[in-house]
N, C-alpha and C positions, 0 to 999 in steps of 0.2 A: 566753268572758270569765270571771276571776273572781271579781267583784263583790265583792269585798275583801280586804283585805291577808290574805298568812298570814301565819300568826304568828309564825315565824322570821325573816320580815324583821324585827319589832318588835324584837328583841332584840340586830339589827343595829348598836349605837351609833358602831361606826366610819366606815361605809358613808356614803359621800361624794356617789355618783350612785344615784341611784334614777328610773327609768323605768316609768311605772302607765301610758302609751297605749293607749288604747280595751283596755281591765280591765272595763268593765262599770261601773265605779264610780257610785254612787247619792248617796254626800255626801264631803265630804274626810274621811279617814281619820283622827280625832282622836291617832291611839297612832304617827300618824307626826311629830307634833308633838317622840318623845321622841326623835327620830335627828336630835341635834344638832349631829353632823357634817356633816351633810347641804351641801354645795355645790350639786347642781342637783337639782330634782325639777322631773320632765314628770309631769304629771296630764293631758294635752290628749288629747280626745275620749274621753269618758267624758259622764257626765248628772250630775255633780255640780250640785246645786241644790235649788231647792225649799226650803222652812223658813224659817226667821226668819234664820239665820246658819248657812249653806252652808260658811264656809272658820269654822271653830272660831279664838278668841281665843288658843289655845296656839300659833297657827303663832309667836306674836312670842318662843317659844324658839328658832326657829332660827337663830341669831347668826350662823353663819356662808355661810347660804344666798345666793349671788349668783345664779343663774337659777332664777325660777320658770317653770313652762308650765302655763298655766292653758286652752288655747286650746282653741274648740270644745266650754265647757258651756256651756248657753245657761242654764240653770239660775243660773248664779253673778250676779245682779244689782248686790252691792256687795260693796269691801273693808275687813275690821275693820280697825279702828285700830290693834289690834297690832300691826300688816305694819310701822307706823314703825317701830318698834324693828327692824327688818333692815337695822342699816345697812349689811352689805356686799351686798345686793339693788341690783345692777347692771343685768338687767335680766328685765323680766316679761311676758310672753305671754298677752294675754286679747281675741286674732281670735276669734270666733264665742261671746263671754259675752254678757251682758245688760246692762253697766254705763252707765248712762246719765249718770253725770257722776264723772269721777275725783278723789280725793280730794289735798288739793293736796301733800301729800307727794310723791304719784307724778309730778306735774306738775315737782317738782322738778329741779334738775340732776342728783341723785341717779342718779337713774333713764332710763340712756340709753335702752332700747328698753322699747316700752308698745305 
């Protein structure tokens, strides 16, 4: 696994799909917050969690992201408020997280699969 981005991806801005599955990952990668092209990102089966704020406030740059895959941290307890501002986040993957009550954004029609 590699336990965090390299750094060529960072620099990636056009890169639309991005796939981190079981990478090792220990928190969401804040410098992925600047690849705001970004359409899908799989983050699922990895140990993101732990700390006060697991998914960093910058994810609400990615404007244009419609599939998150959050699935399989058990670590991720809640989602920031920033996530509203995804309004083309269609749908999100978070089988095997920790959230105990979803925030009503997500409840929304917005948001077909959860």
């Amino acid at each position: 696994p590699l336990g965090k981005v390299p750094l060529q991806i960072c620099g990636m801005i056009t890169l639309r799909t991005l796939s981190m599955n079981k990478c090792g990952l220990t928190q969401f990668p804040p410098q992925l917050c600047n690849l705001v092209n970004l359409r899908t990102l799989i983050l699922s089966n990895n140990n993101i969690g732990g700390g006060q704020n697991p998914i960093p406030p910058q994810i609400g740059k990615l404007l244009y992201l419609e599939n998150l895959s959050l699935n399989n941290n058990p670590g991720i307890r809640a989602l920031p408020e920033a996530m509203q501002e995804l309004l083309n986040l269609t749908s999100i993957g978070l089988d095997g997280c920790s959230i105990q009550m979803l925030p009503s954004w997500v409840q929304s029609d917005k948001i077909l699969n959860y």
